[in-house]
N, C-alpha and C positions, 0 to 999 in steps of 0.2 A: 723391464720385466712387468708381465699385467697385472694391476692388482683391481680386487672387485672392493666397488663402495656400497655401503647398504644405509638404507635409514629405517628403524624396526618404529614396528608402530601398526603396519598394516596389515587384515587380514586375509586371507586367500579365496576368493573365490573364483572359478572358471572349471578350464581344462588344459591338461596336463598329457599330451602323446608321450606313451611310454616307448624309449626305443629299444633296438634290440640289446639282448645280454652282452656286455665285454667279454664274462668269464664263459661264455659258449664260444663266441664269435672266434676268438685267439686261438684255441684246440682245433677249430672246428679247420681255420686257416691252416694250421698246420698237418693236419689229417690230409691235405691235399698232395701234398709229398708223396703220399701211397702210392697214389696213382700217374700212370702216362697220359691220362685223360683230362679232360676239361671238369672239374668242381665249380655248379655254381651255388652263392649264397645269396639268398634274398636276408631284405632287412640287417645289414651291419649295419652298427653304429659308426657315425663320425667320431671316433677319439684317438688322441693322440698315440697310445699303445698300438690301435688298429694300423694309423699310418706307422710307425716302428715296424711292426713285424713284416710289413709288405718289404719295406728294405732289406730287413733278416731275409724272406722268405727270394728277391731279386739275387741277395748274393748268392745262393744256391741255383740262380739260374731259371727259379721260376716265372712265368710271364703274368700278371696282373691287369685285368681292364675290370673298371670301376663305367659301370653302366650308367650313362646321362638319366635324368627323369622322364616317367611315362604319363601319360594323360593320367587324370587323378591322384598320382602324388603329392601330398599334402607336404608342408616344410620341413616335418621331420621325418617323413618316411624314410626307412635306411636305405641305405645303397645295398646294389647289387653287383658284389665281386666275382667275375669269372678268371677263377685261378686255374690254370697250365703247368703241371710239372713237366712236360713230357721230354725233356733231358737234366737230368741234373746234372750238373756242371763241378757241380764243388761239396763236399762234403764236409768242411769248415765253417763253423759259426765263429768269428772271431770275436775276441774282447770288445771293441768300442762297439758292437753293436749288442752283445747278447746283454753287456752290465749295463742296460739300461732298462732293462725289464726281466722280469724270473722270467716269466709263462716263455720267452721264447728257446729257453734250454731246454723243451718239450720237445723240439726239431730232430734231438738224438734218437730219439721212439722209430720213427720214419724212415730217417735217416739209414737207420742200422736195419731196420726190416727191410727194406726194398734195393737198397745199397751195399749193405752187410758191412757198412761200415761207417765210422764218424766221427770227429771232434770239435767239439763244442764245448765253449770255454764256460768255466764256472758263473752263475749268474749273480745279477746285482739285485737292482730293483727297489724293492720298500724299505724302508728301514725299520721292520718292526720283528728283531728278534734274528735270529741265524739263520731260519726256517732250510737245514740243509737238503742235501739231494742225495742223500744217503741211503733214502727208501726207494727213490728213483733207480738206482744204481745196483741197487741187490734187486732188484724187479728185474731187471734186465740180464742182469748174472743168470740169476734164474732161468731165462730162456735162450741160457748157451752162450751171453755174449763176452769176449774176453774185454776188460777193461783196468788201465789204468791211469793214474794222473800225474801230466806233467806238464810243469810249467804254468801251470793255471787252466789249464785245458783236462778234461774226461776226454781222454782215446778208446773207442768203443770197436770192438772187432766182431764178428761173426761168417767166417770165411765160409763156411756150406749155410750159410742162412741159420735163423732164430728156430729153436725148437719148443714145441705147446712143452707145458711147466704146472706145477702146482705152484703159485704166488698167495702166500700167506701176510700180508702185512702187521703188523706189531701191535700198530695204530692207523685212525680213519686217516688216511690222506689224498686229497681230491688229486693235488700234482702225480703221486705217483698211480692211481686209478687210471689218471688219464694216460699217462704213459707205456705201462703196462696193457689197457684195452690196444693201443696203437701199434705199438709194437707185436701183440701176440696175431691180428688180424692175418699176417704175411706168416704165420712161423708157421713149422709142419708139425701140424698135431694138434689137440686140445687142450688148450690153457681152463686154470677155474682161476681166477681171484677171489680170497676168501679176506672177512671183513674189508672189501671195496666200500670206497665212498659210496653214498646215496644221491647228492645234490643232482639236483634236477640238468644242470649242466652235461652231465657228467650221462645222463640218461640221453640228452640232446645231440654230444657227439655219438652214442652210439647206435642212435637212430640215423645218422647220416652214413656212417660206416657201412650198416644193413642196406641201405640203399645204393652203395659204391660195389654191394658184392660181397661184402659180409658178412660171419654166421654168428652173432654174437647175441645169447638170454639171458636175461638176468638183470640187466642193467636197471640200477636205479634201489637194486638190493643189496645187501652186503656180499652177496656172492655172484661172479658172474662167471658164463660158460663162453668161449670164442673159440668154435673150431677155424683153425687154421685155411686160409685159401693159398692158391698160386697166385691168385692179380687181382686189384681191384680196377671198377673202372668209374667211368664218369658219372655226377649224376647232380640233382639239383636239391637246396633244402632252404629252410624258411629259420634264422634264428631266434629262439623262443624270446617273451621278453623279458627284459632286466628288472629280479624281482629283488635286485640291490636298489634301484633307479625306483625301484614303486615305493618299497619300504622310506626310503628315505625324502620322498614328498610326502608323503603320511606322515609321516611322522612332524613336516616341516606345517603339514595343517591342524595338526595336534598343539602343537606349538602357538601357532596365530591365531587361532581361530575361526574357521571358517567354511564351506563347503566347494568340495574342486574332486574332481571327475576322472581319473586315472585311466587314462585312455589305452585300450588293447592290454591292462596286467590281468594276469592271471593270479585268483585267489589262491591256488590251490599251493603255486609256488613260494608261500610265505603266509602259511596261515599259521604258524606260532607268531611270529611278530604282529600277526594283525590280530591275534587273541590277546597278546601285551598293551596293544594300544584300546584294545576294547577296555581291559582291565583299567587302562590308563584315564578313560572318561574319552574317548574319542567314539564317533558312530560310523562303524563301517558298514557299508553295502555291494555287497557282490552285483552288478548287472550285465547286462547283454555284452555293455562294449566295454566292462574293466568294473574296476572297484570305485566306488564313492566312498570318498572320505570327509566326514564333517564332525566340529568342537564348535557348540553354539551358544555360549554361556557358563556351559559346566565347568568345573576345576579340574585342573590335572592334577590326577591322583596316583599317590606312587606306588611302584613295581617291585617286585625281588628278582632278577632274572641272573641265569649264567647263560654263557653261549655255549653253544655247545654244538656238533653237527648235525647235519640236513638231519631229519624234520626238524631239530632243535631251534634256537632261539639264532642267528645268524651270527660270528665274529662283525661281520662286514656290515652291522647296522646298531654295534655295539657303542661306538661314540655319537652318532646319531641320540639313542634312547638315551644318553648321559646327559645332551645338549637342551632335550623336552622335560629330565626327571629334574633339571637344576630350575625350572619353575614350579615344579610340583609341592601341592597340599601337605608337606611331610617327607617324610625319612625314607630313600631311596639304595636297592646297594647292587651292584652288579659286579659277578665276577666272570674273570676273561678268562674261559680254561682252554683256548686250540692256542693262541699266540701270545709268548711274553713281549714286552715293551712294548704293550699295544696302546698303553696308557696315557703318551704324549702328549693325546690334547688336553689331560686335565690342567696343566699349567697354564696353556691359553684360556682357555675356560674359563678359570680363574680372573681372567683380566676383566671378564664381565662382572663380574663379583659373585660368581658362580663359587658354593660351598661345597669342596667334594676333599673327599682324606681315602689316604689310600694305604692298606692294610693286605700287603701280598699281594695276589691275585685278585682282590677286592677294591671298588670303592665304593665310600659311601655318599649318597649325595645329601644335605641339608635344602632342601626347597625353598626359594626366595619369593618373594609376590613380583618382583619386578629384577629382570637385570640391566644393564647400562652398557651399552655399544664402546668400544674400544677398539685399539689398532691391534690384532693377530696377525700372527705365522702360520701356515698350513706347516705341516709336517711330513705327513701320508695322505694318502690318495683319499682313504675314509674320513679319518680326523677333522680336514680340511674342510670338510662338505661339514661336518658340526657345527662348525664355526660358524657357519651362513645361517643354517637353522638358529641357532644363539642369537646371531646379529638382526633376525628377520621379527627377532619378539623385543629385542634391547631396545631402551628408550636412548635415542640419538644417532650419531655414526658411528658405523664398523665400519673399518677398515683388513680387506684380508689380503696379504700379502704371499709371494710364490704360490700361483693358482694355478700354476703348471702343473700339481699334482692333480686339481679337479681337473683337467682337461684332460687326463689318462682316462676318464674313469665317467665322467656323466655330459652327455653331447647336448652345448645348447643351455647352459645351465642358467645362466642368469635371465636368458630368453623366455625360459618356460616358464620362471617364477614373473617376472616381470609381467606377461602374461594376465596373470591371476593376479593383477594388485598390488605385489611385492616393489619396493624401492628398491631396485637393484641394478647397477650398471659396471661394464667390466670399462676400467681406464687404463690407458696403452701408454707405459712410460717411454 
């Protein structure tokens, strides 16, 4: 199993190509099911989830060709997937594939609109919290579909097709946004979702949709309108970039010190978090080809933040800002309010001699002048990536072990830091 070695100490200077979003890239792949037509994507990431759902997405019978490179592609440019549904073959998502990641129990959405039917087995994936599919599933009730479960499978029916619905949800939830926009594209009639997620993602798939033949506004608000069509068809889209993958170098340059060039992000997709790092004593700069990010002296200064959803402060850059406030000038507290048990890595953390106490949905960080490199566990897919930021300021070696979780989730990772200065190399046991 790989584990990454770091030796902290150094600070970052360069540049940094941001590639495209995972949490787009996955919906956007699954959106192709709609269609009997060819979907292509520009810019996917290399990650390990990406390759996952292409096998979800084969068992189903769809065809996949991953486009060689074109004159001017630079190392990280993403690839270019031309995905084929045009027979689906099987309407099963079976267990050994779907419990390896949630996002591909999103295939039901599809499945049942275009198929009017489907099972797909209960998902697995992170291990931060139940995070169930409960709001996925009354989304779907809602536009007609008969469902129940057995055996560990959602059996989903809709014998005359999905019918437009009024879809209220409880609470923000990006998974069932995305399910509900996909599903309701094929139903007859006009769907509204009322408090739909906002995240920029979530606006990305339903900008590719509109382009497949769909009539969907609102997206990116809490309420969205999708009148219903009979078919969608082919068409091509570019996926925006991963402003999880920007935040979380920002932040790793907050941490070291230094100035590094965030190549192709977009401010707009994370400007709480990069108003947190401002607060933080970090100097951001929006320009032409992405954000600059530079800490040239100053101290890191501590934050109050909770996460909260889009535009709010991110879940998914919550253990990140934990790994930069444990060197911070003073007394830091953040609480996690979308996911419990998200809090996993404060134990690792810890091993640097990182001060952090944890009071419910809270921790609080005590700020150290120096931390000390240790051997970590990755846990989750975010956590993980802490730990490298932590290891890339600690005086000595870190050691991070099961980095199969960063390979879900940031393409290239040691490569890009390495790059800019960082001592950082992955070792293949």
């Amino acid at each position: 199993m790989d584990r990454i070695r770091i030796v902290g100490g150094n600070r970052l200077n360069g540049t940094i190509p941001i590639s495209g979003a995972k949490n787009a890239a996955l919906p956007l792949m699954i959106a192709a099911l709609l269609s009997d037509e060819t979907l292509i994507l520009d810019n996917v990431p290399r990650l390990a989830d990406v390759a996952q759902l292409q096998r979800i997405l084969g068992n189903h019978g769809v065809d996949i060709l991953s486009a060689g490179k074109r004159p001017g592609d630079g190392q990280y440019h993403g690839q270019t997937l031309h995905i084929s549904a045009a027979d689906i073959i099987d309407t099963t998502a079976p267990y050994e594939l779907v419990s390896r990641m949630r996002a591909s129990f999103w295939v039901i959405a599809p499945l049942l609109a275009r198929m009017h039917e489907a099972k797909v087995s209960l998902p697995g994936g992170c291990a931060i919290g139940t995070r169930p599919v409960d709001l996925l599933i009354m989304a779907l009730e809602r536009l007609g579909a008969e469902i129940a479960i057995d055996g560990g499978y959602v059996v989903a029916k809709a014998p005359g097709g999905l019918k437009g619905a009024d879809i209220e949800f409880p609470k923000v939830t990006v998974s069932g946004t995305h399910v509900a926009l996909m599903a309701a594209t094929l139903a007859k009639g006009t769907t509204f979702i009322s408090n739909a997620a906002c995240e920029p993602e979530i606006s990305d798939v339903a900008e590719c949709l509109n382009k497949m033949g769909a009539r969907i506004s609102g997206a990116g608000t809490p309420r969205i309108m999708i009148e219903g069509v009979t078919r969608l068809h082919g068409a091509r889209h570019t996926v925006l970039p991963d402003r999880i993958e920007t935040g979380t170098y920002a932040m790793a340059v907050a941490m070291t010190g230094g100035d590094v060039q965030l190549s192709g992000a977009r401010p707009e997709l994370l400007q709480s978090a990069l108003d947190v790092l401002t607060e933080a004593g970090a100097v951001i700069t929006p320009n032409n080809s992405g954000i600059r990010v530079a800490r040239n002296g100053a101290a890191i200064e501590p934050v109050n933040v909770s996460t909260a959803p889009f535009p709010g402060f991110p879940t998914d850059l919550q253990a990140q800002l934990m790994a930069l406030m444990a060197c911070a000038r003073g007394c830091s507290q953040i609480t996690e309010t979308i996911f419990e048990n998200r809090f996993m890595h404060v134990q690792e953390l810890a091993r640097f001699g990182a001060r952090i106490s944890l009071d419910g949905e809270t921790a609080t960080i005590d700020g150290i002048a120096k931390l000390r490199g240790a051997p970590v566990m990755a846990t989750d897919l975010r956590a993980s990536v802490s730990l490298v930021i932590a290891g890339l300021a600690a005086e000595g070696e870190t050691m991070v072990n099961r980095v199969y979780h960063l390979d879900r989730g940031f393409e290239r990772l040691e490569e890009k830091l390495s790059g800019c200065g960082a001592s950082i190399q992955r070792i293949r046991d």
